[in-house]
FIRODREN-860793 format. One record per residue (C-alpha): x, y, z; residue in one letter. Coordinates in Angstrom, 3 decimals. Example, Ala and Ser with C-alpha at 12.3 -4.5 7.8 and 13.67 -1.06 7.14 Angstrom:
REM FIRODREN-860793
         c1         c2         c3   type
     12.300     -4.500      7.800      a
     13.670     -1.060      7.140      s
//
This chain:
REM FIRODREN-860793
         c1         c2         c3   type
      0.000      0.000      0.000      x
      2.910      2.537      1.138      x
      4.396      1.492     -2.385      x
      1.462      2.240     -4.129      x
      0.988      6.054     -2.312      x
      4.541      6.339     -2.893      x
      4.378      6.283     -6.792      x
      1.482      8.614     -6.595      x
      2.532     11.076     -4.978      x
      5.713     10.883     -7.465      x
      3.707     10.671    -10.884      x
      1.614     13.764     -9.645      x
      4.740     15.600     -8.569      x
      6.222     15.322    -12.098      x
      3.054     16.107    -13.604      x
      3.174     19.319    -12.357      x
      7.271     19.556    -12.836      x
      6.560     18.618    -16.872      x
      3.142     21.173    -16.900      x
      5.373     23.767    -15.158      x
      8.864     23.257    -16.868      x
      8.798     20.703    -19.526      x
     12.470     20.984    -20.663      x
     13.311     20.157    -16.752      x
     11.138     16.969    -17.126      x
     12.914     16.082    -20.095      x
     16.062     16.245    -18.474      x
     15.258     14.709    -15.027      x
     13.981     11.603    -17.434      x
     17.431     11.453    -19.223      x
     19.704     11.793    -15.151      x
     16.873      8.724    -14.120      x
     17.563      6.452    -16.842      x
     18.128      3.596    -15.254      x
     14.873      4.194    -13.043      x
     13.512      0.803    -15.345      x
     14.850     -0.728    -12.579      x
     12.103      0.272    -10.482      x
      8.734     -2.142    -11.524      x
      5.972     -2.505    -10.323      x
      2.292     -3.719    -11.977      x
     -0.592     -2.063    -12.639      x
     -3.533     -4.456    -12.875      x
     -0.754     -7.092    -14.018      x
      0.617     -4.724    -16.756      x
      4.494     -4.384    -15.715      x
      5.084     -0.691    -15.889      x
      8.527      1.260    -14.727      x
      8.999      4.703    -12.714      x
     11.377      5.292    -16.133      x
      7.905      4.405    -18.555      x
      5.489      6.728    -15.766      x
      7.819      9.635    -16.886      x
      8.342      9.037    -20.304      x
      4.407      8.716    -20.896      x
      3.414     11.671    -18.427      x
      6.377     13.601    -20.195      x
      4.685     12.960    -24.151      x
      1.034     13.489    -22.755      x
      1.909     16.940    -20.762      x
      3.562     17.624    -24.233      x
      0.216     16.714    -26.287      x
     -1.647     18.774    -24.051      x
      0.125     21.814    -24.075      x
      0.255     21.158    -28.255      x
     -3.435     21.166    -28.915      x
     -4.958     23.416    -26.053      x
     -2.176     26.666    -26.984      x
     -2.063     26.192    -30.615      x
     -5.332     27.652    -32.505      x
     -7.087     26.421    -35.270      x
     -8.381     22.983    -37.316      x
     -7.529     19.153    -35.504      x
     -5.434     19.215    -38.568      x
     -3.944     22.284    -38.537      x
     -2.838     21.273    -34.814      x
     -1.056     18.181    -35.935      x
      0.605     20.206    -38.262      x
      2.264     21.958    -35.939      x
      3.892     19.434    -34.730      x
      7.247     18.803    -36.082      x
      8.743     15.096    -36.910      x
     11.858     14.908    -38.489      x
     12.533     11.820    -40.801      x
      8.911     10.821    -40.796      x
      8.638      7.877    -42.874      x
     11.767      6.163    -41.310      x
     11.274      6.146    -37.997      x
      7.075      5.204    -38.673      x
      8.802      2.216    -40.958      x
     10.776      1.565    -38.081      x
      7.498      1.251    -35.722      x
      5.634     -0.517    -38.060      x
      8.628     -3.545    -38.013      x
      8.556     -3.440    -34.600      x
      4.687     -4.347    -34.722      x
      5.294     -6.978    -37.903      x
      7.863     -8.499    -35.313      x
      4.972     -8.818    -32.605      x
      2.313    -10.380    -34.662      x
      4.869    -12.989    -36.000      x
      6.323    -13.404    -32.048      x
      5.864    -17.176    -30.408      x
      5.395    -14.821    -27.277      x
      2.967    -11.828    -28.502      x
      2.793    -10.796    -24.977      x
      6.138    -10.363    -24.205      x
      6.585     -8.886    -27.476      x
      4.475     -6.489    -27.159      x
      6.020     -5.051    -23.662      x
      9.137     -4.973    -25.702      x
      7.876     -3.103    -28.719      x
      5.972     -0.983    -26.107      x
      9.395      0.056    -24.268      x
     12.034     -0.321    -26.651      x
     10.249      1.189    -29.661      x
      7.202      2.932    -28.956      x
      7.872      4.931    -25.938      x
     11.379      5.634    -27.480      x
      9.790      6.688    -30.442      x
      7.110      9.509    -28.867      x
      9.855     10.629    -26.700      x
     12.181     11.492    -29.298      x
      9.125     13.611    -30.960      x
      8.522     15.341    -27.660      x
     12.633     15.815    -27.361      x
     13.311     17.431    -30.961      x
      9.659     19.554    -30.440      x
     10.554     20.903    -27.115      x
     14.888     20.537    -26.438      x
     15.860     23.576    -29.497      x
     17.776     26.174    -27.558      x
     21.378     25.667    -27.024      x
     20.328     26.128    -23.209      x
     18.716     23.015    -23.621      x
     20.735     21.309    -25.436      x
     23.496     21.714    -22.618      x
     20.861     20.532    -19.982      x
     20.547     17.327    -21.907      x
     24.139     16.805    -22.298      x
     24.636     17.908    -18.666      x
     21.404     15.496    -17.658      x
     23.768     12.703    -19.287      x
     27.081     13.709    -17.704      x
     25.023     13.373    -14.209      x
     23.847     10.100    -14.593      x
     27.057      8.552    -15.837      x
     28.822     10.228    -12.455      x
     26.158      8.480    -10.346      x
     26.828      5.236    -12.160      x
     30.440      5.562    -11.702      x
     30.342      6.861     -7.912      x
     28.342      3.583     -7.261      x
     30.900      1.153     -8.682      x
     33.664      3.030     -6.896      x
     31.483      2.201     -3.413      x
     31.106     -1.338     -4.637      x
     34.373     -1.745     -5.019      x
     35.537     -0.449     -2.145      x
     33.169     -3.156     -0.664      x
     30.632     -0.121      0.931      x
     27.768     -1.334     -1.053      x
     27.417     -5.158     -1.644      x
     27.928     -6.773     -5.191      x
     25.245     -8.435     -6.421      x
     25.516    -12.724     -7.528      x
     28.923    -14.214     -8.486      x
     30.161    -10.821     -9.830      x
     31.970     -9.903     -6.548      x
     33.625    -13.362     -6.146      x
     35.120    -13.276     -9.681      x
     38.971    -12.680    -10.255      x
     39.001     -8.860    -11.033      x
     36.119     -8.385     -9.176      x
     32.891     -6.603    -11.558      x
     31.170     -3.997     -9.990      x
     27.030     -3.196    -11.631      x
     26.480      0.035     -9.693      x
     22.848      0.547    -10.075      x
     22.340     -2.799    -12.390      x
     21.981     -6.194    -11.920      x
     24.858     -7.126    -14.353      x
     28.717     -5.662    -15.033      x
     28.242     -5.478    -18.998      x
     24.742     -2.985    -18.115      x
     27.419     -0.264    -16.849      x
     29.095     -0.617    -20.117      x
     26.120     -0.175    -22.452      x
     24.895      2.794    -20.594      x
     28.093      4.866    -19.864      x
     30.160      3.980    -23.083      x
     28.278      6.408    -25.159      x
     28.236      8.614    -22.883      x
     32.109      8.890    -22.377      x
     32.516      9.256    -25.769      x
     30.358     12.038    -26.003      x
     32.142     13.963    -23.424      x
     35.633     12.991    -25.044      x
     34.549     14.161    -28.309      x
     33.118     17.562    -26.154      x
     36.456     18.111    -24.690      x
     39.035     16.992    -27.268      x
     36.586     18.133    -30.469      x
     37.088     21.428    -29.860      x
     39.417     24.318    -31.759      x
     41.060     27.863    -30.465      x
     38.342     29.494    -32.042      x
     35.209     28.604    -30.521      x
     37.487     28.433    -26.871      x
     37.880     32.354    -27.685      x
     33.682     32.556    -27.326      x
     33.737     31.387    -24.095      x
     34.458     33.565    -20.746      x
     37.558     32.338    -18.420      x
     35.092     31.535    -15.774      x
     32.701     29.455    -17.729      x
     35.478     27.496    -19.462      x
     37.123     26.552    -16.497      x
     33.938     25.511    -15.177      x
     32.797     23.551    -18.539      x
     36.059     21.466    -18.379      x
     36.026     20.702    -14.871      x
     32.863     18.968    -14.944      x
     33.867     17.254    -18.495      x
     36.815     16.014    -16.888      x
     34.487     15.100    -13.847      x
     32.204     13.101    -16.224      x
     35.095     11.332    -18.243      x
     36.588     10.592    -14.913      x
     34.261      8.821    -12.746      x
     32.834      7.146    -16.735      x
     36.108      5.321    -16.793      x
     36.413      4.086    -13.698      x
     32.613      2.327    -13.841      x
     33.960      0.944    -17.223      x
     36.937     -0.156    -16.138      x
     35.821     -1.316    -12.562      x
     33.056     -3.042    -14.416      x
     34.977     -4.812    -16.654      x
     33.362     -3.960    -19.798      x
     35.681     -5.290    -22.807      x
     32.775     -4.289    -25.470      x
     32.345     -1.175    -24.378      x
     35.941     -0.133    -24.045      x
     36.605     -1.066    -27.584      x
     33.866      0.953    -28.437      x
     35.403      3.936    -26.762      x
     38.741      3.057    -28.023      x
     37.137      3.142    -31.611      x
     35.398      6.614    -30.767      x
     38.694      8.471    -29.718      x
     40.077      7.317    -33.161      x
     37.057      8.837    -34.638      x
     37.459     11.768    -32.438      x
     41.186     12.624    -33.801      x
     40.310     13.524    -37.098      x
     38.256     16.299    -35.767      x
     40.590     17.431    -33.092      x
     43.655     19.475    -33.080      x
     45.521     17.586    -30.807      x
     45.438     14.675    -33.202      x
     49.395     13.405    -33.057      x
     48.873     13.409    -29.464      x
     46.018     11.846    -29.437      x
     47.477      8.903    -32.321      x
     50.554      8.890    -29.715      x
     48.302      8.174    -26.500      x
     46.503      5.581    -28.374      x
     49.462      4.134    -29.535      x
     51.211      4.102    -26.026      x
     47.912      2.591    -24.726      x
     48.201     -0.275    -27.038      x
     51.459     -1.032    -25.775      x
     51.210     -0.792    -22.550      x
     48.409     -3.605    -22.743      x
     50.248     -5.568    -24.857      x
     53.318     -5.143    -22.204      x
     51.202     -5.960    -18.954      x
     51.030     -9.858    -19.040      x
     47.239    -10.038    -17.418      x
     45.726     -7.367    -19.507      x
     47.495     -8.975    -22.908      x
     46.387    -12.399    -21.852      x
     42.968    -10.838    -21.236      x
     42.544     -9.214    -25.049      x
     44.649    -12.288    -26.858      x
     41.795    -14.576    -24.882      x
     39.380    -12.745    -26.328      x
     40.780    -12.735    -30.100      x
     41.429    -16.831    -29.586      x
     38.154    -17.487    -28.177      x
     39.799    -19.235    -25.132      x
     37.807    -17.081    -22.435      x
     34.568    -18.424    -21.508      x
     32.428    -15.052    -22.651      x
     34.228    -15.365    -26.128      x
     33.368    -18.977    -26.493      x
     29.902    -19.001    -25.461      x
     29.604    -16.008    -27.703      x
     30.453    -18.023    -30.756      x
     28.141    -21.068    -29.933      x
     25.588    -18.267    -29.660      x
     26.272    -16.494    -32.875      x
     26.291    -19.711    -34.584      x
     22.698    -20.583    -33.174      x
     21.767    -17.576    -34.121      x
     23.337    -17.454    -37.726      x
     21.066    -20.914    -38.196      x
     17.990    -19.257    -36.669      x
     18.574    -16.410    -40.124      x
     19.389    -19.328    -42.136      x
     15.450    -20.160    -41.511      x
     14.512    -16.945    -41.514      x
     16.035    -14.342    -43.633      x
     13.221    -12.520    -44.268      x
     10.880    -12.012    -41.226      x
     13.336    -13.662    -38.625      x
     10.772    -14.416    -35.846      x
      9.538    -11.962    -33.823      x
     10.240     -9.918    -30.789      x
     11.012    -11.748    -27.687      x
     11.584    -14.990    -29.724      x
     15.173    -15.301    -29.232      x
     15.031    -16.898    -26.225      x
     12.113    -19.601    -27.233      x
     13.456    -20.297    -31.057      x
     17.171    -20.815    -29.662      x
     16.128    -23.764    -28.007      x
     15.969    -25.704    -31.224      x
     19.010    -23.934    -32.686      x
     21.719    -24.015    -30.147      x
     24.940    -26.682    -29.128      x
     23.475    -29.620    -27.032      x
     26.326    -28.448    -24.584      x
     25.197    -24.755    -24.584      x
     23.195    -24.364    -21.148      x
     23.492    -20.833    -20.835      x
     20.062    -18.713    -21.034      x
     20.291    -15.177    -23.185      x
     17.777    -12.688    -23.804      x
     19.322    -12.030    -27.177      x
     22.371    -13.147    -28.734      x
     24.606    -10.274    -27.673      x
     25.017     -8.718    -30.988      x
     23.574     -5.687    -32.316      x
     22.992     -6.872    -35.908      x
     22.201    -10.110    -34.916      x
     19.559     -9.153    -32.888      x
     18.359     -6.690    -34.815      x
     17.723     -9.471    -37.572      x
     16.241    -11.951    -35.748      x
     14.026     -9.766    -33.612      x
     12.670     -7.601    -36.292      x
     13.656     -9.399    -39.604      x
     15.539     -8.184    -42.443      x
     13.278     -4.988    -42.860      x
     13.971     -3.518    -38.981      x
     17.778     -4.174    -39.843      x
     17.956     -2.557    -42.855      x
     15.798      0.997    -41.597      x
     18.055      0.724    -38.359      x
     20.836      0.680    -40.567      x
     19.417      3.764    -43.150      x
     18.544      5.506    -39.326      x
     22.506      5.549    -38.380      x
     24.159      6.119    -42.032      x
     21.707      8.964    -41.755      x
     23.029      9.801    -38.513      x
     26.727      9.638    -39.608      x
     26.033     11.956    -42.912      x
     24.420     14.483    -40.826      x
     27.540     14.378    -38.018      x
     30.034     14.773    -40.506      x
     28.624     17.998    -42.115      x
     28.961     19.721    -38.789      x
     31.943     17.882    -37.301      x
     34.536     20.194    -38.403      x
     32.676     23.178    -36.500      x
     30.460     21.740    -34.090      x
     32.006     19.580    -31.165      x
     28.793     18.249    -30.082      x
     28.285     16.857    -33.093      x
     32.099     15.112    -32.515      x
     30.729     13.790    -29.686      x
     27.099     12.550    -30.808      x
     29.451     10.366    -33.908      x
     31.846      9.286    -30.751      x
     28.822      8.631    -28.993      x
     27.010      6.229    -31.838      x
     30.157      4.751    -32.811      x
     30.630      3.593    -29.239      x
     27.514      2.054    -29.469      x
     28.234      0.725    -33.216      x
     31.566     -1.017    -32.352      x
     30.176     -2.222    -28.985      x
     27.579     -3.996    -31.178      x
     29.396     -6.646    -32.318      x
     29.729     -8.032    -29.017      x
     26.820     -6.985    -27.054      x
     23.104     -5.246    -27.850      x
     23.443     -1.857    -26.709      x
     19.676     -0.811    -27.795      x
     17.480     -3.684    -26.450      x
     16.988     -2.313    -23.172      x
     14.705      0.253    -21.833      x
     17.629      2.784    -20.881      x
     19.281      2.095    -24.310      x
     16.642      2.303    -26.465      x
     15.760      6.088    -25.090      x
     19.221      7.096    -24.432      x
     19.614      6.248    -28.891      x
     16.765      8.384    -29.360      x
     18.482     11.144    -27.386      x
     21.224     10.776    -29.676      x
     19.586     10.683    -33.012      x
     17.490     13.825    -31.237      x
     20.249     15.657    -30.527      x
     22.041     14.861    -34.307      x
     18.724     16.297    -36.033      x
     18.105     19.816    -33.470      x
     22.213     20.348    -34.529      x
     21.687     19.975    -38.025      x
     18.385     22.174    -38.202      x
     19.949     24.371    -36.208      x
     23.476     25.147    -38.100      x
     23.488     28.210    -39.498      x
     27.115     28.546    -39.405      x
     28.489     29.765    -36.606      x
     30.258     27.519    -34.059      x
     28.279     25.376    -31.054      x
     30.130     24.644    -28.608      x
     28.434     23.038    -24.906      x
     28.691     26.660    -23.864      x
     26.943     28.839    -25.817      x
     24.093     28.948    -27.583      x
//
């Protein structure tokens, strides 16, 4: 009952926080992220404190749409603007294909509910509401908090304050999951993240630092420091292989737009070394390339399970939420191992939502990428935002960093973010501290 009073009192609270300030809202949804982690059920419908804000966030925003705005129904809707239309409604409409065609329709449909739909009328809300460069920067700021709290909490993990949960504290390094059940969960969510704020700090040139007051600057790098500090300790305590190569692939990416690119080719090349020098961490990466580690191996038997399940189904694959049912009949008798997907972005991708979902997911980022580089060369958010997808890109080949509530928002963020840029450019210089 106290539960129940509890999450009233919050959803009416941030009712009138989203009426009152709906840019705030936005941003207190992006810092609370990981609140999926919070569930509960109303009249057995699993729902999340994340999904309460996301939905109270879009209605608030509907509201507001058609009472202020005059005129026709139609009129109304016009007013409303939705950038790349016909893609991202091609990309709803696979996600619905994959439910009817599911073996678990009901599961699928919580899926398609909170890793496509909700996404989906978030990101409308986001580019409709999130235009000023004020904004922008409390978004990017909204991010930089939550990856600090996510870091802070590994740090008191591993300093044994809080308690690791499972095996994952008994393993040989240790794997702190701050606020998430698993290590690899601390890797999907920060690993963007840190590359956005390395392609924020290191994207940057002597002439948009000359826009920006003494004061200000030395604020604006203390807390991107802050941010890329406390990110790569969570990765690193965490243990996140994936997502470190994913970073490692978006600071090569981020020296062709920086001018401390030899420097940057040097550190990169030092930090090769130097893991190639330290017996445990070279064993750890050589493991990985020989399959000898057990992730690596039951990775393969999974991506060959999976590569059989295509085999079957190139066209429609088979469903959301089917993985985990269809893999039965597909896997190594000596596989035991239960996955929710097989911990690879295309893979997934093709399987849950057939050949059509992969190929619009694909046209969504190249679309992404074309946009980015236009504006890389004078915009270092826009650095970061390419860091920040090809973190997730390169981390993709050995996990799924989308299917997952946090994910699957935090992408739409991204591509958000991408499109207000690109409207906005009229060619002078963004920088996180002006508008």
């Amino acid at each position: 009952m106290i539960e129940i009073v509890l999450i009233i009192i919050f959803t009416l609270l941030f009712i009138v926080l989203a009426w009152w300030k709906l840019d705030w809202a936005i941003s207190f949804c992006i810092v609370f992220l990981p609140a999926y982690l919070l569930r509960f059920k109303i009249w057995l419908i699993p729902v999340t404190i994340l999904e309460i804000m996301l939905i109270v966030v879009f209605l608030v925003w509907l509201i507001k749409v058609f009472s202020q705005n005059k005129g026709t129904l139609i009129d109304r809707c016009k007013s409303i603007w939705w950038p790349w239309q016909w893609l991202i409604l091609l990309f709803v409409v696979s996600g619905i294909v994959a439910v009817l065609i599911s073996p678990d329709t009901r599961q699928a449909l919580g899926l398609w509910k909170a890793y496509i739909l909700e996404p989906v009328l978030f990101f409308i809300v986001f580019v409709n509401t999130m235009k000023s460069g004020r904004q922008k920067r409390m978004v990017v700021w909204a991010f930089g908090m939550s990856a600090v709290v996510v870091g802070f909490i590994a740090i008191l993990q591993y300093l044994n304050i809080i308690d690791i949960p499972a095996h994952y504290g008994l393993e040989i390094p240790k794997r702190a999951t701050s606020l998430f059940p698993f290590p690899t969960a601390i890797g999907k969510f920060v690993g963007p993240i840190l590359a956005l704020f390395l392609g924020l700090w290191l994207g940057g040139n002597k002439s948009q630092e000359k826009t920006v007051s003494p004061d200000k600057k030395g604020f604006i790098n203390m807390f991107l420091l802050g941010v890329i500090c406390f990110s790569c300790i969570g990765l690193i305590l965490s243990v996140s292989r994936g997502a470190l190569l994913g970073v490692f692939a978006a600071l090569i990416l981020i020296s062709f737009f920086s001018r401390w690119k030899k420097w940057l080719w040097i550190g990169l090349a030092f930090l090769v070394l130097l893991i190639l020098a330290i017996p445990q961490t070279r064993n750890n990466v050589l493991s990985v390339f020989k399959a000898t580690d057990v992730s690596t191996d039951v990775r393969l038997v999974m991506w060959q399970g999976a590569g059989r399940i295509i085999e079957d189904n190139p066209i429609s694959g088979t469903g959301l939420a089917s993985f985990p049912v269809v893999y039965e009949d597909y896997k190594e008798a000596s596989h035991t191992e239960f996955f929710p997907n097989p911990d690879h972005l295309i893979l997934t991708l093709w399987i849950e939502m057939g050949l059509s979902g992969l190929i619009i997911f694909g046209w969504l980022i190249i679309r992404f990428f074309t946009a980015g580089f236009k504006l890389a060369s004078n915009y270092p958010l826009a650095v970061g935002l390419l860091a920040a997808m090809t973190a997730i890109i390169v981390h993709g080949f050995l996990d799924t960093p989308y299917f997952k509530n946090d994910l699957a928002v935090q992408f739409w963020i991204l591509m958000g973010l991408m499109i207000l840029l690109h409207r906005g450019n009229q060619g002078k210089h963004n920088t996180i501290s002006n508008d």
